[in-house]
C-alpha positions in Angstrom: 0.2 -15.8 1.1 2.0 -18.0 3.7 5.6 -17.0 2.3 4.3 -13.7 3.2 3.5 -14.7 6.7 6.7 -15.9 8.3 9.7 -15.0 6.9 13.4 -16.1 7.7 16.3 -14.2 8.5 19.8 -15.2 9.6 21.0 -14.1 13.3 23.5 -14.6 15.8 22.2 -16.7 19.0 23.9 -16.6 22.3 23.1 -19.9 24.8 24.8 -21.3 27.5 28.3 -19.2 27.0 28.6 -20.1 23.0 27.7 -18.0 20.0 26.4 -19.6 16.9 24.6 -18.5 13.8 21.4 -20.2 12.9 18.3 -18.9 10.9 15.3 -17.8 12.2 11.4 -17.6 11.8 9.6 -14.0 11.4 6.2 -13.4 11.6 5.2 -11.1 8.9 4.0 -7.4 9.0 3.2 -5.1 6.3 0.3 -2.3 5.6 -3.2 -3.1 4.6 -4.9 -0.2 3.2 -8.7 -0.2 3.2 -10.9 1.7 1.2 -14.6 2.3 0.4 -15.2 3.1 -3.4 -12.7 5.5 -3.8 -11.9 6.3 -0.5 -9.1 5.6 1.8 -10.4 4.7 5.1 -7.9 3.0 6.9 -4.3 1.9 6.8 -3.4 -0.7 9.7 -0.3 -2.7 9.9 -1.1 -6.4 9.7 0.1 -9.9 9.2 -1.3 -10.6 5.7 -3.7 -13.3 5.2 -7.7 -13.0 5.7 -7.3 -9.9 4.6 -11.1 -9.3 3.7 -12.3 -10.9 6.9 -9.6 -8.3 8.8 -11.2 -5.0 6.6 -14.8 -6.4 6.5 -14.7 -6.7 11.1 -13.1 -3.1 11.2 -15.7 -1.5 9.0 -18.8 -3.4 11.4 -16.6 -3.0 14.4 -15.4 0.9 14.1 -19.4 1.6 13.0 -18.7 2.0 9.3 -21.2 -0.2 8.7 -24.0 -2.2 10.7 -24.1 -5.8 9.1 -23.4 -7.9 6.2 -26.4 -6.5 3.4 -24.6 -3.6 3.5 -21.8 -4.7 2.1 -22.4 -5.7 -2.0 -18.6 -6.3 -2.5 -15.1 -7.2 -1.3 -12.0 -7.6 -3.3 -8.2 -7.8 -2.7 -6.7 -5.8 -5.3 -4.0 -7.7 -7.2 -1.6 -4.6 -8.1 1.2 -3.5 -6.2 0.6 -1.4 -3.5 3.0 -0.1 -0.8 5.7 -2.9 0.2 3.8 -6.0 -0.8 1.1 -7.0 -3.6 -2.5 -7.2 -2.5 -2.3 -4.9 0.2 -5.4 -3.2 -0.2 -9.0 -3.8 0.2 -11.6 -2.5 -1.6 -15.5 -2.9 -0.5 -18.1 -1.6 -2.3 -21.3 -0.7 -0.4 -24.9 -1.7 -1.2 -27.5 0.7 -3.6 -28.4 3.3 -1.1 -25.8 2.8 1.7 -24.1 5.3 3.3 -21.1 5.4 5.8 -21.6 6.5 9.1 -20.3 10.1 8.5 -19.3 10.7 11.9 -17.1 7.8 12.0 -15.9 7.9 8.5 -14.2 11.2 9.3 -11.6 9.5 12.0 -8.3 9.6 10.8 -7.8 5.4 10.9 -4.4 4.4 11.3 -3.9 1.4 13.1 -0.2 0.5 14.4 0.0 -3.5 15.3 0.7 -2.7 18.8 -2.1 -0.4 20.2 -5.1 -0.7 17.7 -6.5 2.7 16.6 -4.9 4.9 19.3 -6.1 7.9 20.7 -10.1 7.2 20.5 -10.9 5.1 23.0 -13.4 6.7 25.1 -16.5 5.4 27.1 -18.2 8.0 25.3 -17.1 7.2 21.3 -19.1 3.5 21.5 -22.2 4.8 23.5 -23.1 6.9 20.7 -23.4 4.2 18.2 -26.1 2.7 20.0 -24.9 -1.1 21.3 -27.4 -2.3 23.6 -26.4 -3.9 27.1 -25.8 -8.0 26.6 -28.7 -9.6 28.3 -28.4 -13.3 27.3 -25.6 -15.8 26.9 -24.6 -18.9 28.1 -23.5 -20.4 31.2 -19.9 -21.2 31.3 -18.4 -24.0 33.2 -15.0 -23.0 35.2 -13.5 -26.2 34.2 -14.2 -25.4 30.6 -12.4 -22.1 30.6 -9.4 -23.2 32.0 -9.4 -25.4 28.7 -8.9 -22.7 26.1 -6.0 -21.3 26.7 -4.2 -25.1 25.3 -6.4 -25.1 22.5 -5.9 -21.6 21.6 -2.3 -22.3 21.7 -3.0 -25.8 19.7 -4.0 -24.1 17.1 -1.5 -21.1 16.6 0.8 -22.8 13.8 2.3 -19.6 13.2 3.5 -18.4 16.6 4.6 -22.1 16.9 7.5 -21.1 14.5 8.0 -17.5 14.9 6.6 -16.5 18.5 5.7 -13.4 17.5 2.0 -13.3 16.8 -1.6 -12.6 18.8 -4.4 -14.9 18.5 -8.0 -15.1 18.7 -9.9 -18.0 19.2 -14.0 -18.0 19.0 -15.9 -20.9 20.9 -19.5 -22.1 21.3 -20.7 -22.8 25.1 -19.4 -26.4 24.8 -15.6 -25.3 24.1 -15.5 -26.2 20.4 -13.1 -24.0 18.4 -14.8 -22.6 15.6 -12.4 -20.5 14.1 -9.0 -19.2 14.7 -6.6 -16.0 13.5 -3.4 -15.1 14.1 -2.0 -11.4 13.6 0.7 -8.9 15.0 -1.7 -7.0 16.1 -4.4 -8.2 18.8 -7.3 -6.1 17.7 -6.6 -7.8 14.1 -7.1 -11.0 14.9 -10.2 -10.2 16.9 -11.9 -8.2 13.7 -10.3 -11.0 11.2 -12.6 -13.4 13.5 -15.6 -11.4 13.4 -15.3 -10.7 9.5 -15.6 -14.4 9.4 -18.6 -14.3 11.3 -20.0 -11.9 9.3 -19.5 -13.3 6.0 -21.2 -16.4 7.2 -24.2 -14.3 9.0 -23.5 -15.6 12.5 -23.7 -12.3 13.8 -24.9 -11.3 16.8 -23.1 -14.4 18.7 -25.0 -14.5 21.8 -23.8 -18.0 22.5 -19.7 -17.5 22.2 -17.0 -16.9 24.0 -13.8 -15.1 22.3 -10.6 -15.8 23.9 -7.3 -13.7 23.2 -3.9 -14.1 24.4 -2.0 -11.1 26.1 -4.2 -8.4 27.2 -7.8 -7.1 27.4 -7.7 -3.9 26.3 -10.6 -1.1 25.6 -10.7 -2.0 22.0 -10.5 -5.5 22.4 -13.8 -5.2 24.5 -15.6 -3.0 22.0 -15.2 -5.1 19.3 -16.3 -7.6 21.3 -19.2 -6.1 21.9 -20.5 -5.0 18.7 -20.1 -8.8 17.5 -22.6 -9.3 20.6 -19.7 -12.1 22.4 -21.1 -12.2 26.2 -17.9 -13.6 27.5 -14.2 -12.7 26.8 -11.3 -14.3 28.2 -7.6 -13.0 28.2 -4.5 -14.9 29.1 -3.2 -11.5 30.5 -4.7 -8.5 33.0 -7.5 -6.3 30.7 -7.0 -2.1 31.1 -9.0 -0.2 33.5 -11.6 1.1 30.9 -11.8 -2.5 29.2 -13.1 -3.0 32.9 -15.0 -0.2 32.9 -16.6 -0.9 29.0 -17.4 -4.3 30.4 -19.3 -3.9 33.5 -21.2 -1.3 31.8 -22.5 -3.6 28.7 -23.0 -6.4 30.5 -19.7 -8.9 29.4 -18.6 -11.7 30.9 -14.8 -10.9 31.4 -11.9 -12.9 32.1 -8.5 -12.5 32.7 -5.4 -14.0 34.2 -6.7 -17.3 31.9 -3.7 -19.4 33.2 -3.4 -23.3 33.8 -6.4 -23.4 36.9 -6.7 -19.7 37.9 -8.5 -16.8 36.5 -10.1 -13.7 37.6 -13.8 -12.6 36.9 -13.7 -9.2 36.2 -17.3 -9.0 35.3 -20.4 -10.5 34.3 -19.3 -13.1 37.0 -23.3 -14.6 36.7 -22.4 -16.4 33.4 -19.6 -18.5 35.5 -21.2 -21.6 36.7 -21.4 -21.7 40.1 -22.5 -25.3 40.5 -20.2 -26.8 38.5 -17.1 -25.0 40.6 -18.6 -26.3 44.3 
């Protein structure tokens, strides 16, 4: 899976006046098809790898599905499909489950840019019933302006191709529990929370996610179905991410950079005390 993660290419470099060829580092991008049973459900342009963590978060984070007992299997298919082999993932659901019929009827095509364009409304993620966040922990300034290195410690792909998002998840003390990289932002959030479902950690009242680049609407309701309290982004989030936030209750951050950030909302979780 890795030599299908970065890739190499040759190109011409320009520096300081001088051309020269060299070979380069690519992060890798191809189509993941997901299906339940029989049926197509979403195609979404992805780095490959945690491929079954990436379909199982979309399903719980689109409102395909509410948790883990719903799901009796996951596979990666091992035939060719499309430009790459294993590009597809199949879940079977558990005796008696069914879809959620509204959702399942959105056309899902994901680009890696810009998540699943063209639905992000206020409106589409009151109707599935999230509740308001009411607990989660207290968060220590000094902490915060911690992750953004150890996000960046652990990115060994964009280390070598500079090309990929990342999504780091940490408890309350700063530990990193888990890590993805993807092309695509809103991947490497549900790649994240696929982990956490598979290992039942779900809701995680006493996280915080942190993403490099932007906060954006999606990025936030993912979030939120996982039940994270506090998000932090290296860049500025959207005006509806804003929005999406204050309304639910999140903790969120941007402008994470070196010893300055910006409380959006949910400024209550940031520790006062500890920034006096």
């Amino acid at each position: 899976m890795t030599g299908r993660m970065i890739s190499t290419t040759g190109v011409t470099e320009w520096s300081e006046g001088k051309f020269r060829s060299i070979d380069d580092y690519l992060a890798g991008e191809e189509p993941l098809e997901i299906r339940v049973g029989a049926r197509a459900i979403s195609v979404t342009m992805r780095t490959p790898g945690n491929d079954l963590e990436l379909a199982a978060g979309f399903l719980l984070t689109e409102g395909l599905i509410a948790g883990r007992a719903q799901i009796a299997s996951i596979r990666l298919e091992e035939e060719d499909v499309g430009n790459g082999k294993g590009n597809r993932v199949v879940v079977e659901l558990a005796q008696g489950v069914e879809m959620n019929s509204e959702a399942s009827q959105r056309n899902f095509y994901s680009t890696s840019s810009c998540g699943v364009c063209g639905k992000a409304s206020l409106e589409a993620i009151r109707v599935r019933g999230i509740k308001r966040l009411t607990a989660g922990p207290s968060v220590d300034p000094e902490l915060l302006c911690r992750l953004p290195d150890r996000l960046r410690e652990g990115q060994a792909i964009f280390g070598r191709t500079g090309g990929l998002h990342a999504a780091g998840l940490f408890n309350s003390s700063g530990e990193l529990l888990v890590l993805r990289e993807d092309i695509g932002r809103h991947n490497a959030v549900d790649k994240i929370i696929g982990w956490a479902l598979a290992k039942d950690l779900i809701p995680l009242q006493d996280s915080i996610l942190m993403v490099s680049g932007r906060g954006g609407f999606e990025i936030i309701q993912k979030a939120l179905v996982a039940g994270i309290p506090v998000l932090a982004s290296i860049s500025a989030p959207s005006d509806l991410a804003v929005n999406l936030a204050r309304e639910f209750g999140m903790t969120l951050v941007g402008f994470l950079r070196e010893r300055r950030f910006v409380i959006y909302s949910g400024a209550q979780r940031i520790s006062t005390e500890a920034a006096e």
